[in-house]
C-alpha positions as CSV (number, residue, x, y, z in Angstrom):
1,X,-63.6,29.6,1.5
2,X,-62.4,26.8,3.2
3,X,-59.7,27.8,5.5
4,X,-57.0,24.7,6.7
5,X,-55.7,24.7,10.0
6,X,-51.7,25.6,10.3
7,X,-50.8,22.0,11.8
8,X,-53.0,20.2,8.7
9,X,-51.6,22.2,6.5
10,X,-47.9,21.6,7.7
11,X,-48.7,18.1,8.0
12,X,-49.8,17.5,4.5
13,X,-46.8,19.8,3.5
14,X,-44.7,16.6,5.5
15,X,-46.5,13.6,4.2
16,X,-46.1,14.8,0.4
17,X,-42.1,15.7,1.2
18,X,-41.9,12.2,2.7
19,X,-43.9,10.6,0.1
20,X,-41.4,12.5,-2.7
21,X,-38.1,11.7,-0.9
22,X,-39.0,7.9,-0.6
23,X,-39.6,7.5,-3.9
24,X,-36.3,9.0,-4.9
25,X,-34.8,6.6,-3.2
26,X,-36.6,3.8,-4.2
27,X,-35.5,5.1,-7.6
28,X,-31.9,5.4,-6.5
29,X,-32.0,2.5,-5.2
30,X,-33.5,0.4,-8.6
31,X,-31.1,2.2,-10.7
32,X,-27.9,2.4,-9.0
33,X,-28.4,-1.6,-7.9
34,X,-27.0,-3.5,-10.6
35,X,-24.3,-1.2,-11.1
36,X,-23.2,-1.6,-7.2
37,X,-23.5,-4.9,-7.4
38,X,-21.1,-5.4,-10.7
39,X,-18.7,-3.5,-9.0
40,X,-18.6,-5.7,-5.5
41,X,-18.0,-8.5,-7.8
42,X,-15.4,-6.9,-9.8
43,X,-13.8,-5.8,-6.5
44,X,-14.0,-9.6,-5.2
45,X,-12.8,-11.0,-8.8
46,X,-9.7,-8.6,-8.5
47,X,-9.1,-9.6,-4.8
48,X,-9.7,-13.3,-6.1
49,X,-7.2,-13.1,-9.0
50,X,-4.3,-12.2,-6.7
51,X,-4.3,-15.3,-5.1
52,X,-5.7,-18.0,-7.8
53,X,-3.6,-18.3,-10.5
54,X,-6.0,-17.9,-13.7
55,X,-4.2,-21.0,-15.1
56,X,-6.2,-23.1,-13.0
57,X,-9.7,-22.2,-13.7
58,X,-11.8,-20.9,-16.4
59,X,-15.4,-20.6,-15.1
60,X,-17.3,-17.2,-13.5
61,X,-15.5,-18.0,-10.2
62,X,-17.7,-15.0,-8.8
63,X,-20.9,-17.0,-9.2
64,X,-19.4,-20.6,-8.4
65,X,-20.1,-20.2,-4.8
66,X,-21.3,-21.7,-1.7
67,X,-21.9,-20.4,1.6
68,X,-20.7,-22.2,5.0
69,X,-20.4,-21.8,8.8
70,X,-16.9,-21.7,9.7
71,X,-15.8,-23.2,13.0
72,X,-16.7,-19.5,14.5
73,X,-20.7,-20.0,13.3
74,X,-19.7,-17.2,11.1
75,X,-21.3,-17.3,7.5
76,X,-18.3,-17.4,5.1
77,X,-17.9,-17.8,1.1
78,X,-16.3,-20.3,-0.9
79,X,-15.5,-19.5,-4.5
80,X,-14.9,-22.7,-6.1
81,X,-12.4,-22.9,-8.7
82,X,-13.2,-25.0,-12.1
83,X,-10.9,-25.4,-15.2
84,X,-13.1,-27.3,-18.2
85,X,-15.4,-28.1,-15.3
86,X,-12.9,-30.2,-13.3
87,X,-12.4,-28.7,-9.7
88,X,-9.0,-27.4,-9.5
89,X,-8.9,-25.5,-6.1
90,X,-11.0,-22.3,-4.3
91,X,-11.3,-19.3,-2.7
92,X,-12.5,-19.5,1.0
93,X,-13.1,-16.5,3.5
94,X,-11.2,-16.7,6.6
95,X,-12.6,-14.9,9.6
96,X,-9.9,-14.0,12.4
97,X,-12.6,-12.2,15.2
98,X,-8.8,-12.0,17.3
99,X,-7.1,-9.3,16.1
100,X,-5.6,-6.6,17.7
101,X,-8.6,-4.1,17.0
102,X,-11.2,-6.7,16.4
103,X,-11.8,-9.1,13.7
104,X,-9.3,-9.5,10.2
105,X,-11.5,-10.5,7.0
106,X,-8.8,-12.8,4.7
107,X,-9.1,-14.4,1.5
108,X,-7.1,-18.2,1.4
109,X,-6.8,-19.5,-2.2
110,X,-6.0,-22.9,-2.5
111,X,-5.2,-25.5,-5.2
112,X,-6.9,-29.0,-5.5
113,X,-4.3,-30.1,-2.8
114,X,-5.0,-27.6,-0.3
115,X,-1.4,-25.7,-1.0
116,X,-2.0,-22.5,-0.5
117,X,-1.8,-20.0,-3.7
118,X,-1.9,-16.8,-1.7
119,X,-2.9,-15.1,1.1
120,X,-4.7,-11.4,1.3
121,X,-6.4,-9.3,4.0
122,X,-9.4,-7.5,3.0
123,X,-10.9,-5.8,5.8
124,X,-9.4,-4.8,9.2
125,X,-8.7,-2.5,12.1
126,X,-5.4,-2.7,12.9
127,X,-3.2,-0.1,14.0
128,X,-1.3,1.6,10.8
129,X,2.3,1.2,10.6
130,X,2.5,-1.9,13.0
131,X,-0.8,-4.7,12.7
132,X,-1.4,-2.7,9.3
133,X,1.6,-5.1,7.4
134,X,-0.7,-7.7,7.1
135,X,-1.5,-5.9,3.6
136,X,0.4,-6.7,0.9
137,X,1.3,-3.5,0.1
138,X,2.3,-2.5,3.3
139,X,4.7,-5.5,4.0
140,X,5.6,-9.0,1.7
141,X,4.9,-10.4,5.0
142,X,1.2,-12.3,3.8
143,X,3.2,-14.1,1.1
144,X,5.0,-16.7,3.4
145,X,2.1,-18.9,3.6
146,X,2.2,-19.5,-0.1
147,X,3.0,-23.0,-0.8
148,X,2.0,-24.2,2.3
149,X,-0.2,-26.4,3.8
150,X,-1.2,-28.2,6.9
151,X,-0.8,-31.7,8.3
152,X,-0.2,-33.4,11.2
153,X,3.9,-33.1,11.0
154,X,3.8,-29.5,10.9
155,X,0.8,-28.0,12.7
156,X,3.1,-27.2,15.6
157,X,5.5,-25.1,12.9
158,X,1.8,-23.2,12.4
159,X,2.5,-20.3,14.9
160,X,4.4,-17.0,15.2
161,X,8.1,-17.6,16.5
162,X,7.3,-16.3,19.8
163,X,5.1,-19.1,20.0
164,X,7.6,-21.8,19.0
165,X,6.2,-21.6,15.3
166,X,7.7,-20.8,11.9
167,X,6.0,-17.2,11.1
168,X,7.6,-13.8,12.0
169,X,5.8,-11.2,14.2
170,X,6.0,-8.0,13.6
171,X,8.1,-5.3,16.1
172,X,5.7,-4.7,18.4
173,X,3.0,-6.2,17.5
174,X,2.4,-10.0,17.8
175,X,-1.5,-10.0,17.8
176,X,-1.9,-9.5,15.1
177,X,0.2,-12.2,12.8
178,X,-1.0,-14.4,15.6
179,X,-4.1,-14.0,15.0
180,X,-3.6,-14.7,11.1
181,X,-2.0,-17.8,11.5
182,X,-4.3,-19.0,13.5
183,X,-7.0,-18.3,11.1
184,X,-5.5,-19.7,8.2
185,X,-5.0,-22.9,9.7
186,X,-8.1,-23.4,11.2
187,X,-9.5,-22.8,7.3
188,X,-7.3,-25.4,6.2
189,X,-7.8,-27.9,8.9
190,X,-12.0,-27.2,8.0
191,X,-11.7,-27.1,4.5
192,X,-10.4,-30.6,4.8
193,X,-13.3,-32.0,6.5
194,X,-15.6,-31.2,4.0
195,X,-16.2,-33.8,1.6
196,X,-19.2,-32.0,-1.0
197,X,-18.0,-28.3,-1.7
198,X,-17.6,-28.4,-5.7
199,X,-21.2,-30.8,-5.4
200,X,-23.6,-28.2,-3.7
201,X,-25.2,-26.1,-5.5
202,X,-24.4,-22.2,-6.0
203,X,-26.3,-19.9,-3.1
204,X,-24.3,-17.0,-2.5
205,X,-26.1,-14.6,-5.2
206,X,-29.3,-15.4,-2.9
207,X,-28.2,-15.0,0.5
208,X,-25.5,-12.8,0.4
């Protein structure tokens, strides 16, 4: 008889246990994929339809999208907006890296005139029950930008009132508005300068 050696033996025992666990999760993985990945879009589609009127566009919004640098070299989305195949506004990420805790993820929809449509946070750090009213359902405070837009006679007005703007602060916390307004004006003033967004072609489903 053929006797194995305690250490071969405990290392086969490892290689088969590690062989077996990475297959189930390779299988995990394969199966539970597409449903993750409907569900990030449904969560994105829901975000999206808060602040884009359906009115104004009847194509998969989702997939209409092209990915940009912002002026912060950050990789940001913009869900472009179509209504019987006529641009009629988008969805743009906004990136504030300034906040009070670190950097504020936003979502700026816009019509074909660069009004805004509405304004939401979707990811940040801020400190709950004072930077935390960015949220919309902590505080109406995100909904002032709606209707707005920026130009050359008002981007002064685009800053907290401490700052000589148009936008309250929040007691005890200026940060962080600060750091929204600034973000969603330097979207708009980028999102003006580029001339091909509904042209491109759709990339985010490949790189993102």
């Amino acid at each position: 008889m053929i006797k194995i050696h305690p250490i071969s033996k405990a290392s086969a025992i490892l290689t088969l246990f590690a062989i077996v666990t990475t297959g189930l999760v390779t299988a995990t993985h394969i199966l539970t994929k597409d449903k993750i990945a409907t569900e990030k879009n449904n969560a994105v589609l829901k975000s999206i339809n808060q602040i884009m009127p359906k009115s104004l566009y009847n194509n998969e919004i989702t997939s209409d999208c092209r990915l940009f640098t912002d002026p912060n070299q950050q990789t940001i989305r913009v869900f472009r907006a179509r209504l019987n195949d006529q641009p009629t506004g988008m969805v743009i990420e906004s990136i504030a890296p300034d906040g009070y805790n670190g950097r504020i993820d936003l979502l700026i929809g816009l019509n074909s005139n660069h009004e805004i449509q509405g304004v939401r946070s979707t990811s940040h750090n801020e400190t709950p029950g004072l930077g935390d009213k960015i949220e919309f359902k902590k505080s109406r405070w995100i909904t002032f930008f709606n209707g707005l837009t920026v130009n050359e006679s008002n981007i002064k007005s685009w800053a907290v009132r401490k700052d000589g703007g148009q936008f309250d602060q929040f007691t005890g916390a200026t940060i962080t508005p600060r750091a929204v307004v600034k973000s969603v004006k330097e979207s708009l003033l980028w999102v003006k300068q580029q001339n091909q967004i509904f042209e491109l072609p759709s990339n985010c489903g490949e790189n993102k």
